[in-house]
C-alpha positions in Angstrom: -1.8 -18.6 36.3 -4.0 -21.1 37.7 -1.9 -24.0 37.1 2.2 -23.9 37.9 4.2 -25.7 35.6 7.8 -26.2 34.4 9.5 -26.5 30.6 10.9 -30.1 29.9 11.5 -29.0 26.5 11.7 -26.8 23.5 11.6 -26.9 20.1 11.1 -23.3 18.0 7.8 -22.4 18.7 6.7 -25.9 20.5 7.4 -26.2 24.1 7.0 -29.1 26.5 5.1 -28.5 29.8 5.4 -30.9 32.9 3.2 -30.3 36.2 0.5 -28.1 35.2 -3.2 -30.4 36.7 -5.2 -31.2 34.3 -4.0 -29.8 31.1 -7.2 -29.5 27.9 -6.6 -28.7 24.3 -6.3 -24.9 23.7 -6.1 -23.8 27.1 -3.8 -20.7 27.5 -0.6 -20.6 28.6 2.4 -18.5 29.3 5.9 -19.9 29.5 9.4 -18.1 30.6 9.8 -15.2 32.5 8.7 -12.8 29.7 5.3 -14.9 30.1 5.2 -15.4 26.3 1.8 -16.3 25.4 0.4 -19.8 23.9 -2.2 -22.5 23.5 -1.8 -26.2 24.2 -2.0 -28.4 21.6 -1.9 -31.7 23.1 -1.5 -33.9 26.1 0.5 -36.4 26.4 -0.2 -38.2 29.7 1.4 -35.7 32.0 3.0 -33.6 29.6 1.2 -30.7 27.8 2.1 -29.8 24.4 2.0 -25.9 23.4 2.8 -23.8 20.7 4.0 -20.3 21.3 3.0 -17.3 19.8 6.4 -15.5 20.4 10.2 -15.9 19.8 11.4 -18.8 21.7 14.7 -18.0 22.1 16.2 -17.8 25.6 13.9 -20.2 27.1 15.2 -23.1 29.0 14.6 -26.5 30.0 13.3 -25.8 33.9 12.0 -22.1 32.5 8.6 -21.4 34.6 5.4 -22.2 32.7 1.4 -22.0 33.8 -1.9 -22.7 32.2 -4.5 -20.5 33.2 -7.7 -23.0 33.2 -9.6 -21.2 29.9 -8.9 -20.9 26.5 -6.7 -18.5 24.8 -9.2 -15.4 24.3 -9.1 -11.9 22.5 -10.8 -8.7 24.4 -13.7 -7.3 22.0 -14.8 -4.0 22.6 -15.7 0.0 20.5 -12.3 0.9 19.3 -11.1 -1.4 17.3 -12.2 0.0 14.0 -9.2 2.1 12.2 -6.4 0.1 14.7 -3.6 -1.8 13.3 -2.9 -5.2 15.5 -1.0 -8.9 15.3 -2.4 -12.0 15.2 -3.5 -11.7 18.7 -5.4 -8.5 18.7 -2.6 -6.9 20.4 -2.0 -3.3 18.9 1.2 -2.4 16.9 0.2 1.3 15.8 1.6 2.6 19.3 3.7 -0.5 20.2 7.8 0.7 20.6 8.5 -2.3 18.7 6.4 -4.9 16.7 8.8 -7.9 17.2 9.5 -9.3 20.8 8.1 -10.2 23.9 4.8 -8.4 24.8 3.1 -10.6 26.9 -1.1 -10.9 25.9 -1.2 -6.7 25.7 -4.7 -5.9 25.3 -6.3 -2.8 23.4 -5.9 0.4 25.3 -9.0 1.7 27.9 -10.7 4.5 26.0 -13.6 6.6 26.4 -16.6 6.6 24.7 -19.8 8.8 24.6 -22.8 5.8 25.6 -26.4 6.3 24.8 -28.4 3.5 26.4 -31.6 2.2 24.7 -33.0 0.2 26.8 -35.1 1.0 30.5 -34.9 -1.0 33.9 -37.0 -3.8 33.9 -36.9 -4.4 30.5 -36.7 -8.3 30.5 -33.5 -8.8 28.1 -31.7 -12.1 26.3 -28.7 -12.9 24.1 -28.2 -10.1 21.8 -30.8 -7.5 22.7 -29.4 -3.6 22.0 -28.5 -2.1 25.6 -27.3 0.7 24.1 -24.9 2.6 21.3 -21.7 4.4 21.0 -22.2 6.6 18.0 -19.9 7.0 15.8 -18.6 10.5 13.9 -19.6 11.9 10.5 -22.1 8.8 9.6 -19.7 5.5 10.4 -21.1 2.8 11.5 -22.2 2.8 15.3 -21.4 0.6 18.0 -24.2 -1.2 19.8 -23.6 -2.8 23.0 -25.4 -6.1 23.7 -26.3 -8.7 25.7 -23.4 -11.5 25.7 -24.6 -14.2 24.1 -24.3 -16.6 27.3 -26.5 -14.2 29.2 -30.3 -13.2 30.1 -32.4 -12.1 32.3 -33.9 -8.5 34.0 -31.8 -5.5 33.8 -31.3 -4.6 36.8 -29.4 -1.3 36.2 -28.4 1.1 33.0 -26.2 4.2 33.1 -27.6 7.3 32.1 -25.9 9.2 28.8 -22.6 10.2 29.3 -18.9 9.4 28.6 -17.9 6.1 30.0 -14.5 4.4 30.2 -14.1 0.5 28.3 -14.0 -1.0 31.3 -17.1 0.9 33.1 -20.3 -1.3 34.3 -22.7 0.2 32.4 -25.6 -2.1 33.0 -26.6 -5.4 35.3 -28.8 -8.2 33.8 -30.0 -10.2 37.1 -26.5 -9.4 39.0 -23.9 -9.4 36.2 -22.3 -6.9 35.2 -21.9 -5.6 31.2 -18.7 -3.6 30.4 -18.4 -2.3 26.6 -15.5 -4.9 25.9 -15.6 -8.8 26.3 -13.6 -11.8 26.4 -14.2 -14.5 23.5 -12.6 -17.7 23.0 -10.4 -17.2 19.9 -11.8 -21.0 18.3 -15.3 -20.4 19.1 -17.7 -20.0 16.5 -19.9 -17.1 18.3 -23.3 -18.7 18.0 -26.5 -17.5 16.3 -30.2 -18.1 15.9 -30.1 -19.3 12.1 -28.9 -19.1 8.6 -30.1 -16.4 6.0 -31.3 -18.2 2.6 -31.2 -14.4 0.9 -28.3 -14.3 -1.5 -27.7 -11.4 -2.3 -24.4 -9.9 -4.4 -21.3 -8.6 -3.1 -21.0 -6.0 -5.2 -16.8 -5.3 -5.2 -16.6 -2.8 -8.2 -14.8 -4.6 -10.0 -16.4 -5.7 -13.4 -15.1 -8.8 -14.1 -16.3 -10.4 -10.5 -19.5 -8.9 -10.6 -20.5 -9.5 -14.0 -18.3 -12.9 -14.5 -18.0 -14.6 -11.5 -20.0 -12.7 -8.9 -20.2 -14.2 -4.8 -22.9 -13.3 -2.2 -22.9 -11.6 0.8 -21.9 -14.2 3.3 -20.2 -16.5 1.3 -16.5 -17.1 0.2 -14.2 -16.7 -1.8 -10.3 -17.1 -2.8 -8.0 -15.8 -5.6 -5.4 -18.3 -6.5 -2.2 -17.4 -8.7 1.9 -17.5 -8.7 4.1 -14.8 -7.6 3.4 -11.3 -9.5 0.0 -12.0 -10.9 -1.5 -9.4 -9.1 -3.3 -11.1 -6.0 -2.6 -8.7 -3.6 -3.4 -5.5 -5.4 -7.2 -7.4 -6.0 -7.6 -7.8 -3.1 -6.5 -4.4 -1.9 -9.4 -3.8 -4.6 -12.0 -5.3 -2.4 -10.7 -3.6 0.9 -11.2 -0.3 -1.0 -14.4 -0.7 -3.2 -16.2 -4.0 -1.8 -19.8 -2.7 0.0 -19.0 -4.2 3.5 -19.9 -1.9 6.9 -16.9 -3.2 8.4 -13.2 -4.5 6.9 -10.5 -7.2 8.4 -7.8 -7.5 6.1 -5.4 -10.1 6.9 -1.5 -9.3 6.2 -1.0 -13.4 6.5 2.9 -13.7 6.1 3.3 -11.6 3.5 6.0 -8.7 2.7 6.0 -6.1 5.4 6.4 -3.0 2.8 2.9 -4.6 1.1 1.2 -4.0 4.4 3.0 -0.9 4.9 1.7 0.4 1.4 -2.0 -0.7 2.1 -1.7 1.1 5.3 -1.1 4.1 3.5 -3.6 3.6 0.9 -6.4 3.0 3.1 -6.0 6.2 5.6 -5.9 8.6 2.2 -8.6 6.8 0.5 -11.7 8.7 1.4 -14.7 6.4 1.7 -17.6 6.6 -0.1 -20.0 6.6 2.6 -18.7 9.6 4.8 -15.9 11.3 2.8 -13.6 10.2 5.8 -10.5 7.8 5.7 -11.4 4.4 5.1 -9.3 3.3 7.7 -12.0 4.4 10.4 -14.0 1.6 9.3 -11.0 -0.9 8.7 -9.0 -3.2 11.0 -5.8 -4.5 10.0 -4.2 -7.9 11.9 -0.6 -8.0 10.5 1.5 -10.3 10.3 4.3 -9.8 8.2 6.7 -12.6 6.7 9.2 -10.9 9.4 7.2 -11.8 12.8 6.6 -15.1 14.9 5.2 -17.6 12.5 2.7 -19.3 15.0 0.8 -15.9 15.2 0.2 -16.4 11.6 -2.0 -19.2 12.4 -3.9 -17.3 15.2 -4.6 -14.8 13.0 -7.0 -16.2 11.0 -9.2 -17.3 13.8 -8.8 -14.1 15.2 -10.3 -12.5 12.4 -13.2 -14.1 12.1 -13.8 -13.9 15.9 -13.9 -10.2 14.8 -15.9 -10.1 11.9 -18.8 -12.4 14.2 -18.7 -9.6 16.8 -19.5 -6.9 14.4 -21.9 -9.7 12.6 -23.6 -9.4 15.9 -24.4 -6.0 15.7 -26.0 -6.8 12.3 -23.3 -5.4 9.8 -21.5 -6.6 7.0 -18.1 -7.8 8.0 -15.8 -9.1 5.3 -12.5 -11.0 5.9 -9.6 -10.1 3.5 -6.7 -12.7 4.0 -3.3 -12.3 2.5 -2.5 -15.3 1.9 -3.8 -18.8 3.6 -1.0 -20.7 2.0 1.4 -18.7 4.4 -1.3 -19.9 7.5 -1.0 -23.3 5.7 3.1 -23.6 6.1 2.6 -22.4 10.0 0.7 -25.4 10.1 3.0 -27.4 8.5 6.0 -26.2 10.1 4.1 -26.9 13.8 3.7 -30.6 13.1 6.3 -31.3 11.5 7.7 -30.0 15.4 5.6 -31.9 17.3 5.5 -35.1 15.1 2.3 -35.2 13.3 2.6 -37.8 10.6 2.6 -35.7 7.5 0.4 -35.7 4.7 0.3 -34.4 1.2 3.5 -32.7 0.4 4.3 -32.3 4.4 1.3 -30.9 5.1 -0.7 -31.9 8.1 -3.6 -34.3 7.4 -6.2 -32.2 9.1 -5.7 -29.8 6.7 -9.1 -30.0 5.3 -10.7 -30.4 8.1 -8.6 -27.0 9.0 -9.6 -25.0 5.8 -13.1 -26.1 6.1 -13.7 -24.9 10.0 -12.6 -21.4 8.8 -14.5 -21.0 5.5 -17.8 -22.7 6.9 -18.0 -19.7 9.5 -19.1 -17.3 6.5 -22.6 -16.7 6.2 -25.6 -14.8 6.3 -27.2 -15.6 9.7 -30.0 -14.3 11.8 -28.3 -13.4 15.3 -29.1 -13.8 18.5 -31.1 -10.2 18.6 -32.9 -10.6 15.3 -30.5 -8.7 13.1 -29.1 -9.6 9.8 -25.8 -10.1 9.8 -23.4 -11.0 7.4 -19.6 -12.6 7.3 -18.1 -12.9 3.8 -14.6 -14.4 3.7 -12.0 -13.5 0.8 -8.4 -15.5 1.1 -5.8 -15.5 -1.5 -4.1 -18.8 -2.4 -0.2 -18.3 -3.8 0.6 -22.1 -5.0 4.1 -22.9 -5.9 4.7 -22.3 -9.2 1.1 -21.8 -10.1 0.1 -25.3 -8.9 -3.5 -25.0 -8.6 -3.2 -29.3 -7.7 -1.1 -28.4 -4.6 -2.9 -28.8 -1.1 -3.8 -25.7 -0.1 -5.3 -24.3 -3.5 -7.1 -28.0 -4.2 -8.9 -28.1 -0.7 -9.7 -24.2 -0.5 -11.3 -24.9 -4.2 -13.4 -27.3 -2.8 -14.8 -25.2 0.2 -15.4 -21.7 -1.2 -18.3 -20.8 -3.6 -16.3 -18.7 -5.7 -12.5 -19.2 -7.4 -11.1 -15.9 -8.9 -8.2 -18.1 -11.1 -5.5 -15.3 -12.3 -3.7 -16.3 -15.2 0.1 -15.7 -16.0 0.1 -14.6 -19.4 -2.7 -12.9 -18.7 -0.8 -10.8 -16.0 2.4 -10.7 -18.0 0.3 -8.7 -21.2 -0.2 -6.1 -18.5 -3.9 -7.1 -18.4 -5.4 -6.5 -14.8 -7.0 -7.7 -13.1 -5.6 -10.6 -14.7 -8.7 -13.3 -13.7 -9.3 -15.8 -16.0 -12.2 -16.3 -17.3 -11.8 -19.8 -18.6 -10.4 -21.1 -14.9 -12.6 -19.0 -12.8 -15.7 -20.0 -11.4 -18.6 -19.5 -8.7 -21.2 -21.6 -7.6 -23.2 -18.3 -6.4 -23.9 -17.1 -10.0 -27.1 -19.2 -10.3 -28.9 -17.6 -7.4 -27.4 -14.2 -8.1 -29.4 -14.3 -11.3 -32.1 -15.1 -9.2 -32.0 -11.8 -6.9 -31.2 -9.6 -9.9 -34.3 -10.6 -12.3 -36.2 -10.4 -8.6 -34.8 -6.9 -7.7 -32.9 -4.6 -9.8 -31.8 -6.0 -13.4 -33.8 -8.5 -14.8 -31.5 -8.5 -17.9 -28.1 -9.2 -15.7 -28.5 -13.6 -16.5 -28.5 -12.7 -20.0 -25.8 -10.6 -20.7 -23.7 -12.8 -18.4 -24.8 -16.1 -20.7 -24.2 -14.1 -23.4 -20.6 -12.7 -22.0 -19.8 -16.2 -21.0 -20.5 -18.1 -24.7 -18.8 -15.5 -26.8 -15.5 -15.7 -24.5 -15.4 -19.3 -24.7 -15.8 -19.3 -28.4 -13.5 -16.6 -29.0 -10.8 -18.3 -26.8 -11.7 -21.5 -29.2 -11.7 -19.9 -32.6 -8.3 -18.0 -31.3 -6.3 -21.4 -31.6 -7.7 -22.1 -34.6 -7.1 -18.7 -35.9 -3.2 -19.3 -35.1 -3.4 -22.0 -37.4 -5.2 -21.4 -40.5 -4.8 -18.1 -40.3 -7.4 -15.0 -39.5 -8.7 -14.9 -43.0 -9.5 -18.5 -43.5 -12.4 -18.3 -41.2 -15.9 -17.4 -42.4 -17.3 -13.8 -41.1 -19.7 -14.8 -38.3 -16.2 -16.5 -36.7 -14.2 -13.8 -37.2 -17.2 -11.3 -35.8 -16.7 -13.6 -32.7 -13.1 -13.0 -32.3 -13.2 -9.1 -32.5 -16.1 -9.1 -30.2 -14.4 -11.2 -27.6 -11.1 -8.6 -27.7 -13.7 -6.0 -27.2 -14.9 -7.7 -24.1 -11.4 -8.3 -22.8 -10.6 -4.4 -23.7 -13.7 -2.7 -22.9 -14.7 -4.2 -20.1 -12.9 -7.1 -18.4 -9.8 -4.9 -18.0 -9.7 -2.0 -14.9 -7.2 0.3 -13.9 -6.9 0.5 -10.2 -4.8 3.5 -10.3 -7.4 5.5 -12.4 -10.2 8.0 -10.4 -12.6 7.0 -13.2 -11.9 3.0 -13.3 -10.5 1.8 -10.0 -14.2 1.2 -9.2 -17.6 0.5 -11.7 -21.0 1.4 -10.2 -23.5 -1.4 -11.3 -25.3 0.6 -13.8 -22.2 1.6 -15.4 -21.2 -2.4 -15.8 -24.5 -3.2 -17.3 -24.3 0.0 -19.8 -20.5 -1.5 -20.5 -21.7 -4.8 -20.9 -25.0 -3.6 -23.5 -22.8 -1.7 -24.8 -20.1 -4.8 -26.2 -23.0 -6.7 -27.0 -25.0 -4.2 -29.0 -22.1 -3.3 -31.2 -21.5 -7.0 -31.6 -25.1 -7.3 -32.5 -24.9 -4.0 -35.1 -21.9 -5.9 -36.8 -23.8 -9.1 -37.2 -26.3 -7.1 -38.9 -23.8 -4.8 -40.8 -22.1 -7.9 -42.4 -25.0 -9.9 -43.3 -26.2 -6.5 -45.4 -22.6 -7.3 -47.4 -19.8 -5.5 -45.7 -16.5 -7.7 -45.5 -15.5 -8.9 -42.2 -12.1 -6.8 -43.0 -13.9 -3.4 -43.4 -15.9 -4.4 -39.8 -12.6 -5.6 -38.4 -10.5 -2.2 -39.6 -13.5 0.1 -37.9 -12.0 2.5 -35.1 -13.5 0.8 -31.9 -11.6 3.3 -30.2 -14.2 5.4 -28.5 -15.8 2.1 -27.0 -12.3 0.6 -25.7 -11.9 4.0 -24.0 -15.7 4.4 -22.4 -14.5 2.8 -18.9 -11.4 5.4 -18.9 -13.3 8.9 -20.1 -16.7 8.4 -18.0 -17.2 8.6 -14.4 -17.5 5.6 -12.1 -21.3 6.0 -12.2 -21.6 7.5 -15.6 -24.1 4.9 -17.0 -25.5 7.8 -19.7 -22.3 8.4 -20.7 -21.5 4.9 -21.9 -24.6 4.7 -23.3 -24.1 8.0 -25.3 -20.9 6.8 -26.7 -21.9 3.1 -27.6 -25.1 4.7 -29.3 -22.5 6.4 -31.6 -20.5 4.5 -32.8 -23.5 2.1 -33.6 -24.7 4.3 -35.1 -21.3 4.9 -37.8 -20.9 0.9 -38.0 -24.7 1.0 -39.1 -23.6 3.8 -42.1 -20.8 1.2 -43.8 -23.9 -0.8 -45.0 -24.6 0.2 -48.4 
């Protein structure tokens, strides 16, 4: 360390620093004789204010303490896809033990096979390719390229060959390049501008992309109370979402959770190469069990990660298990260091807070000219189901999509259990957009059309209760048994079924006609004379069960079913 210090005080994770010169916000520290690991958070004429990223216990007033004159950072580099770290990018999968001192451990040195791409000479500037690391069986590969705060002539370029991390494989007008870098964990990495394409992120699960769709580079949270299924959605999106490159987020949450994902992910085979989908995944974890301060590191450490890989123009996308937990780290650390509280306790920057992390989503050119992408997803687990609370009313404000899961809803075992009456996104207007422009012209309609007769079947459902089903005139009661149809046959999916857990796009469209036609051939059926009661007794069987007996991109096979049983519907008109 730069800068010796001593401790004057501690508090659980807040410790009070005297001596170190010149002290700045954020600057890394280390404290004890373990040299536990931490960021200042404040200065207070001579005394610096840090929080601690590691159990506290032991230290003393007079402990040793030093600052070491730059910001906490985290070391980016090829081999961090399939590894399992904390909130500090420091790995657990080979650690002897994941709680306790361990300093600022860094990923391990590895080798990697290095094809360089560019020639000496070659005038170079933030973000040009210098080279790749390929990756086995088609992943993605990893390009090396300039830093961002460097240009100039390249002076020098290995040839092809096996190379360790920390190997200079190239010099740009007398500096060095290694594979790995440092980056400061709570700067944004910069870029050259934003994307205006929206296009969708398609998750595989229907009612998101055909409800309440987001775009690539955008956010989005899932808000909802204890057992309503947030974590197993989101697990969803891990598995099925069409990112290059996954961060999931175990944000306080219950280590066995994590554990399960774990397990999940490396026996899931992934689409694109038939290998695990933990070679494309990393996983920052931490658990309910470990130093709460980390939780709040992690997020920004995340991100950090998701704009390195954005850099190499991929798709990154955030997962984060839940920000209510990062919330509570930051309302346990000022209620420590004397913040005047705000709402409920919390700190009054919150805002500010929630909308530093979500506004680093986007589509963006990058420094290269790549398209790159960051899409953030975040669960929100309110007391009670409060959606008012702090943390679920700010988030709402900043994300362009709200996944709302509802309790009855979860507790009539119907998953995923988003509402559709308190779910919402702000994308679904330029969605439309792409679709008509590119692939499905039809998609606005049938999502209008989805929309209307939910709304009025969740209407005519309370009046139902209280005249009674038969009191209603046919075209109302057509509306009801449609809108059960749409719950049933398409709004509903298994994740534990190899035909369901994910819906291509053609297959949610032919789902979707499918609903709609047969509400269409009833219309048609009844005003030819049939009572309501004979429409309403006719087996919809084979359509509730379409999703469950057809493959996950079996659009002809939904379409072959739906066609008959129109097709019987059409033969009870006399």
């Amino acid at each position: 360390m730069e800068k010796p210090g001593v401790i004057t005080r501690v508090n659980g994770p807040v410790v009070h620093i005297n001596g170190l010169q010149a002290p700045t916000r954020f600057e890394y520290v280390v404290v004890g004789e373990a040299e536990l690991p931490g960021e200042v958070l404040a200065v207070d004429h001579e005394t610096a204010v840090a929080q601690i990223y590691e159990y506290t216990g032991g230290l003393r007033v007079g402990d040793p303490a030093g600052a070491a004159g730059h910001p906490l950072t985290v070391r980016l580099g090829p081999g961090l896809l399939g590894g399992i770290y904390d909130g500090l990018l420091r790995p657990l999968d080979d650690a002897d033990e994941f709680i306790g001192p361990r300093g600022l451990t860094r990923p391990a040195v590895t080798d990697h096979d290095f094809e360089p791409e560019a020639l000496p000479g070659t005038e170079m500037g933030p973000g040009d390719i210098i080279g790749r690391i390929a990756r086995p069986a088609g992943g993605i590969d990893h390009l090396v390229v300039v830093p961002p705060d460097l240009a100039g002539t390249l002076e020098h370029i290995v040839e092809p060959g096996r190379y360790r991390s920390s190997a200079v494989i190239a010099t740009i007008d007398g500096n060095d390049v290694t594979f790995t870098s440092e980056w400061a964990l709570r700067r944004a990495r910069p870029y050259r501008s934003r994307n205006p394409v929206r296009e969708p992120f398609r998750t595989g699960q229907r009612v998101l992309d055909v409800l309440v769709p987001i775009a690539k580079g955008n956010s989005a949270t899932v808000i909802g109370g204890f057992g309503e299924g947030k974590t197993m959605l989101l697990e969803q999106l891990a598995k099925w979402g069409d990112a290059d490159v996954i961060i999931y987020v175990g944000c306080g949450e219950r280590g066995n959770e994590l554990t399960d994902l774990i397990s999940e992910l490396g026996e899931l085979a992934d689409p694109r190469t038939g290998r695990s989908l933990m070679e494309r995944t990393i996983i920052l974890a931490n658990t309910s069990n470990m130093p709460v301060m980390a939780r709040e590191a992690s997020i920004y450490t995340a991100v950090t990660i998701a704009e390195y890989y954005r850099d190499m123009g991929y798709h990154a996308v955030i997962i984060a298990d839940s920000t209510s937990r990062w919330a509570e780290a930051q309302r346990e650390l000022a209620s420590r260091t004397g913040a005047i509280p705000a709402e409920e306790g919390y700190p009054a920057d919150l805002p500010a807070s929630l909308a530093a992390f979500y506004q680093r989503a986007g589509r963006v050119d990058t420094l290269g000219g790549r398209d790159g992408i960051v899409t953030i997803v975040t669960s929100v687990s309110p007391p009670g189901g409060d959606v008012t609370e702090p943390v679920a009313a700010h988030t709402q404000r900043f994300v362009q999509a709200v996944w709302s899961l509802d309790r009855d809803l979860a507790y009539a075992r119907h998953y995923p259990a988003v509402s559709w009456r308190n779910s919402f996104s702000r994308d679904r207007d330029a969605i439309g957009r792409w679709h008509a422009a590119n692939d499905d012209p039809d998609w606005v309609t049938r999502n209008v059309r989805l929309n209307t007769l939910l709304g009025e079947a969740d209407r005519l459902q309370g009046i139902a209760d209280l005249v009674g089903l038969t009191a209603l005139p046919t075209d109302e009661r057509l509306i009801l048994l449609t809108g059960r149809n749409i719950r049933e046959a398409i709004l509903q999916q298994s994740a534990l079924s190899d035909n369901d857990a994910f819906c291509s796009p053609a297959k949610q469209a032919a789902l979707t006609e499918a609903v709609l036609q047969t509400h269409d051939t009833a219309t048609t059926v009844a005003a030819a004379g049939v009572p309501a009661s004979v429409i309403e007794d006719f087996d919809y069987t084979a359509l509730l069960r379409a999703k469950d007996i057809t493959g996950p991109d079996d659009a002809a096979g939904v379409e072959a079913i739906a066609q008959r049983l129109r097709a019987a519907l059409q033969e009870l008109a006399p």
